[in-house]
N, C-alpha and C positions, 0 to 999 in steps of 0.2 A: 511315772517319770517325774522326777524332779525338775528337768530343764525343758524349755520353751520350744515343743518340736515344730519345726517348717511344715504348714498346710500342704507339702504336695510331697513330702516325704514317704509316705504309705504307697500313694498311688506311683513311685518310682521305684521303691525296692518291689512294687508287684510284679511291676513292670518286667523285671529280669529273670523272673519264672514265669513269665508269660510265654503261652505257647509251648508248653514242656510236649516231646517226644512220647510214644507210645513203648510200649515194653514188648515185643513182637516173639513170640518162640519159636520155633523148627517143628514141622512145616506149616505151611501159614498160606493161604491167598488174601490181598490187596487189592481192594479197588479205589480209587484217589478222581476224584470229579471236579474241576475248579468252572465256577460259571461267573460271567460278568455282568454287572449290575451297574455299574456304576458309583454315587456317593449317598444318593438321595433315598435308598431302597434296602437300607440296611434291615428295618421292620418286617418288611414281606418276605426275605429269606427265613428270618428268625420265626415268623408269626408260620411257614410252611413246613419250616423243622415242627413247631409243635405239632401237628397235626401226627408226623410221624410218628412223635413219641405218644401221642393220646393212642394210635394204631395198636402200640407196643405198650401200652401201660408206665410209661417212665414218666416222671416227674418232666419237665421243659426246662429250658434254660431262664431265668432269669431275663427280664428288657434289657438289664445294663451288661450283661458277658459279651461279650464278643469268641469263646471257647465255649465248646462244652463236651464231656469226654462220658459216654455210659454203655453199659449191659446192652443191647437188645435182645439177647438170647441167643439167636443164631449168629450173631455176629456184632462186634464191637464197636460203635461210631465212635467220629473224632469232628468235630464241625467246629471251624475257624473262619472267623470274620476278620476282613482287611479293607482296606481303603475302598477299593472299586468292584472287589470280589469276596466271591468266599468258597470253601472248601470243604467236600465230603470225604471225608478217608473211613472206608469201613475194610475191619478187617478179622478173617474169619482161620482159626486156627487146628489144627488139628491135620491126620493124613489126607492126602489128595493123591485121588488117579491120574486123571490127565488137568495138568499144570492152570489151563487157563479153562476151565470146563467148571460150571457151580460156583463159580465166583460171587464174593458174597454181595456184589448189588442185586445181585438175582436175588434175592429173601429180600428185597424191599417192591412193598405195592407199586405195580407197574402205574398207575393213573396217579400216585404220589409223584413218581420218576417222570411222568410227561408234562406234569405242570411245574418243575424245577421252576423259581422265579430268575428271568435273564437269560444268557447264552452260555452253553457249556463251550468251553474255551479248551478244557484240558481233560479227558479222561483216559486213561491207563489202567491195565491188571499187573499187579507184580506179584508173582509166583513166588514162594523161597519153597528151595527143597534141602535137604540136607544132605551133607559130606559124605553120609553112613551110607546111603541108596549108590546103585552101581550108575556110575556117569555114564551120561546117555550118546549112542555114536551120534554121528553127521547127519546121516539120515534122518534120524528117528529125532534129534533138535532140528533138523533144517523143518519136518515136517509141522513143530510146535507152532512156527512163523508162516504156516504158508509156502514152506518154499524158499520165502524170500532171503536175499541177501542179509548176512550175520555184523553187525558189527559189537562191542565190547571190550572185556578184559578184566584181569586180575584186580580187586579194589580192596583198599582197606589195607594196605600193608600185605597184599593175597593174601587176607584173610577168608576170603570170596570172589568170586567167578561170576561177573554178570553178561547177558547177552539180549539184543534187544535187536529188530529190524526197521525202526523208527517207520514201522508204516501204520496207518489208520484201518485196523482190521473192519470184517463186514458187517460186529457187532458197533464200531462205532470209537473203539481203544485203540490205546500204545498196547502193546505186551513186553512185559521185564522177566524176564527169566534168572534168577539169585541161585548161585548154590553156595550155601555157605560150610564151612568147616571149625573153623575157630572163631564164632562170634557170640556173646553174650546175649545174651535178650534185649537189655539196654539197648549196647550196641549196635543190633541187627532193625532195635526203631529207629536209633539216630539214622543211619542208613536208608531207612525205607522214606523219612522225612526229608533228608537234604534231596534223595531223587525224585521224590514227589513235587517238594520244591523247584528242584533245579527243571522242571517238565512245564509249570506253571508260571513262574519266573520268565523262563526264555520266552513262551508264547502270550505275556504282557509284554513284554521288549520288544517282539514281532510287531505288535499289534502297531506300531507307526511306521512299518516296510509300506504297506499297502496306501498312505496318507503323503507320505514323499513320492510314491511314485506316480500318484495321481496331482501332487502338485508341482512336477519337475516341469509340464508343459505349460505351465500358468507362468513360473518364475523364469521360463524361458522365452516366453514372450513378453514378460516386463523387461527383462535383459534389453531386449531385441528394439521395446522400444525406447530405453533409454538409451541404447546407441544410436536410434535413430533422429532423436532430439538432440544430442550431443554434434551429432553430424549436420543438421539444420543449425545451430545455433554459431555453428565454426564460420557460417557465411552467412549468417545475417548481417543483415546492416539496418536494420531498424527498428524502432522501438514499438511496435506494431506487433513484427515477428514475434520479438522479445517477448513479448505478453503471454500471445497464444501461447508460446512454445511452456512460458511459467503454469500456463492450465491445463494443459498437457502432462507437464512434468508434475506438478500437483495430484492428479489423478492413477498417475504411477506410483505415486509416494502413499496414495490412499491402498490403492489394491498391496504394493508391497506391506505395509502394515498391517494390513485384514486377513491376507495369510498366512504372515508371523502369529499374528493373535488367533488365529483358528487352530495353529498347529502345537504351538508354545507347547500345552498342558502337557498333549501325548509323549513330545520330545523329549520332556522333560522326564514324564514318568517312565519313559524308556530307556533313557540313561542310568534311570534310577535301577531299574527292574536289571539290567545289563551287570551294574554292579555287581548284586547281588547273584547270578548267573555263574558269573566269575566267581566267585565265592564258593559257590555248592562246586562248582567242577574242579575247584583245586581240591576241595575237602573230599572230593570222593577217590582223589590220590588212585586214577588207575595205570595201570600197568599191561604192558603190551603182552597180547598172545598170539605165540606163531602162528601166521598165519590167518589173523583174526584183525581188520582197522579196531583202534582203540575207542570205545563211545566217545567220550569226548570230542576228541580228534574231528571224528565226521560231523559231529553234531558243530563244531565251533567252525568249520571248514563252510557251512553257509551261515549259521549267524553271524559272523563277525562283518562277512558283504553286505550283509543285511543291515549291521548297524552302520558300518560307514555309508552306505547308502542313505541315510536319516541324517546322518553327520556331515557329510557331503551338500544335502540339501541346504540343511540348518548354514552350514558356512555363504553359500550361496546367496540365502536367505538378506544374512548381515552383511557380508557385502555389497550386495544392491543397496541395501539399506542405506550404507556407505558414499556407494555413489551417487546415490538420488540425494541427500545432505549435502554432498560438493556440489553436485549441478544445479542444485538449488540457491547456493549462497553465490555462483560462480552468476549465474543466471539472473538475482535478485540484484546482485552487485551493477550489473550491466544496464538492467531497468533502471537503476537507481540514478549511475551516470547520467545514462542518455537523460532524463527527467532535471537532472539538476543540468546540462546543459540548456536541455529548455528554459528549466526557468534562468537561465543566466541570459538567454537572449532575450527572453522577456521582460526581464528587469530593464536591461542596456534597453529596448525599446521603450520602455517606460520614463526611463531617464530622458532619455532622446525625446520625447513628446510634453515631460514636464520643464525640459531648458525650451523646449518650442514656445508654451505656452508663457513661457517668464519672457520670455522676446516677445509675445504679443501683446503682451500682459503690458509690460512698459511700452511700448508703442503706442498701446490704447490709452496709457495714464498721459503720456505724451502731446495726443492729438486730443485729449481730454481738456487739459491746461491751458491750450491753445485755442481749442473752442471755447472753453467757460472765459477765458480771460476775453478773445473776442466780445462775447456778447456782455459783459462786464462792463469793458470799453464803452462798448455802444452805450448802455444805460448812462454808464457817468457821463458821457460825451452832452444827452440831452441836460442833465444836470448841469453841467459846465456851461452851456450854449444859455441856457434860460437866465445863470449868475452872471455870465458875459453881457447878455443883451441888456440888463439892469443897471450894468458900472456896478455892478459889486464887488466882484474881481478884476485887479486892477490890469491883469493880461487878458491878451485876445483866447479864446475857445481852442482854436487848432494849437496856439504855443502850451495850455494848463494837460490839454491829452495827450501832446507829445512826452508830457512833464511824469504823467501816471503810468506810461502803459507799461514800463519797467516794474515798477511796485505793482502794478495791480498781478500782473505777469508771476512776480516771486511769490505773493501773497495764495496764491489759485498753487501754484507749486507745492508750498508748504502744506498747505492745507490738503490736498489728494495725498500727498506724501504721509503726512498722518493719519490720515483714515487709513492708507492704506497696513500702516505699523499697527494700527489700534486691531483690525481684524484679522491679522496674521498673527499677535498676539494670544488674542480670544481661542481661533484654532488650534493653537498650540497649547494653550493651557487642558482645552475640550480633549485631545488626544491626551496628556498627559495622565488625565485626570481616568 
């Protein structure tokens, strides 16, 4: 290449042949397994495929595949890794007698089959038989199921006939019943993958039914007690209440968070998984037969409760959410009030005690002046009295005291006055500073 291509260019156009369909011929058995692991555990699935293949002599997959598609002899694997699961499709081609009898997980080591790593979440058998074989009466299909109740129909343009009684037989499966007439090989894999899919799909989508319904009693009792808080706070009247009622409401605000965040992941990948659901079941395009409910139809007739059930919660969920954010600001706003009322009476009381204290304050500089000039007086009086008795001062003692006690008076004035500016000064410079 002459031009400068984008580092993730490769791994994107791989991207869109990633997971390619199997080529399936007439007549054929299906066996499809999806087990959950989780995210952390992608190695022990892959490290347990190898063993199979070491059984069977075939090369492994690669660490980095997340696919791997090979021979084992008796029958075909198909093994695909995804986010939290992964998936065994084996499939075993050629004539069959009875539809779901020899299915091809039976040709894999049963002690390989008991240590699968994780939980099998989704296994099913899907039979295809061909348009050529004479269709089978009522009886003799009611008997393939057990007995059970039929539901299905015409898929693909009726280009095929499926029927299935969505129950979990005694080995542990779905059973799918296909007859096809006009399908290609291509074709009849793309088909056997979107139903395999659409089987695995729905029951990760399921998997947050059972997490909403265990936590409808938890967010029904934060409900319950943020009305109960709302209803105490309508008549309070003091800032005491006010508090408790804010650690109360705090502790609702915690639990409602902790069950948002516990549930978040599932919800989300359920929605996701739901999408997808919806997907496969338009593309399997069925069509009604007399007499027969439509698969889909029944199948979406409790998923779809099921997901509004999760959606329901989830709405729930953000609403409290919702209302614990209002009662909180509504609640904090109120603390906040009452608090700056206090301290607004506190202040006015503060005021109030430093205009007190400026009235004693001059009172005392007052009866201060009055005393020091007092004893002031007195000192000069003996000074006066001693120049008087001398003839040195040409007035009498009582006329020169009468003469000072004005001046000495203003002089004791001034003088308190200015100490008292010099350190009021001082303190105001000290705070400023």
């Amino acid at each position: 290449m002459i031009f400068k291509e984008h580092p993730l260019r490769s791994e994107l156009a791989t991207e869109m042949n990633a997971r390619p369909h199997a080529v399936i011929s007439t007549p054929s058995q299906i066996s499809h397994i999806a087990c959950v692991t989780g995210e952390e555990k992608a190695d022990a699935d892959r490290d347990h495929l190898a063993k199979l293949c070491q059984t069977f002599k075939i090369a492994p997959p690669a660490t980095s595949d997340s696919q791997f598609d090979a021979d084992f002899g008796p029958f075909r694997l198909k093994w695909e890794r995804h986010t939290e699961f992964y998936t065994y499709t084996l499939i075993k081609e050629g004539s069959i007698e009875q539809p779901f009898k020899g299915c091809p997980i039976n040709d894999v080591p049963a002690d390989w089959l008991s240590y699968l790593p994780g939980d099998v979440l989704t296994a099913l058998h899907i039979a295809i038989e061909t348009g050529e074989k004479p269709e089978r009466a009522g009886a003799e299909l009611n008997g393939l199921f057990d007995n059970n109740s039929l539901v299905g129909g015409n898929i693909v343009d009726n280009r095929a006939t499926l029927w299935t009684d969505y129950q979990i037989h005694s080995d542990g499966y779905l059973r799918f019943l296909i007859r096809e007439s006009k399908l290609s090989a291509p074709s009849l894999g793309r088909l056997v993958q979107r139903l395999s899919e659409l089987e695995t799909y729905r029951m990760m989508a399921m998997l947050a039914l059972p997490l909403a319904r265990n936590a409808r009693p938890q967010i029904a009792k934060l409900e319950q007690d943020l009305s109960d808080i709302l209803q105490t706070l309508a008549f309070s009247d003091g800032t005491d209440d006010e508090q408790r009622l804010l650690e109360q409401l705090s502790k609702v605000a915690a639990e409602t968070e902790r069950t948002s965040a516990s549930l978040n992941y599932r919800f989300s990948a359920s929605r996701a998984y739901q999408e997808l659901v919806m997907q496969r079941t338009e593309a399997m395009r069925i069509d009604r037969i007399l007499g027969l409910q439509p698969m889909t139809d029944y199948m979406l007739t409790r998923f779809k409760p099921a997901m509004e059930t999760r959606d329901n919660l989830a709405r729930r969920i953000e609403t409290l959410s919702r209302r614990v954010a209002r009662a909180s600001d509504l609640l904090r706003t109120r603390v906040d009030v009452a608090l700056e009322a206090q301290n607004r009476d506190l202040l006015q009381s503060m005021d109030s005690r430093a205009k007190l204290q400026l009235r004693l304050q001059q009172t005392v500089e007052g009866l201060s002046v009055v005393a020091i000039s007092y004893y002031l007086v007195g000192l000069l009086g003996y000074i006066i009295k001693g120049l008087s008795s001398e003839n040195i001062i040409p007035i009498k003692s009582d006329v020169a005291l009468m003469l000072i006690i004005t001046p000495v008076i203003l002089a004791v004035w001034w003088g308190v006055r200015r100490a008292r500016n010099v350190v009021m000064k001082r303190q105001k410079d000290e705070s400023t500073s």
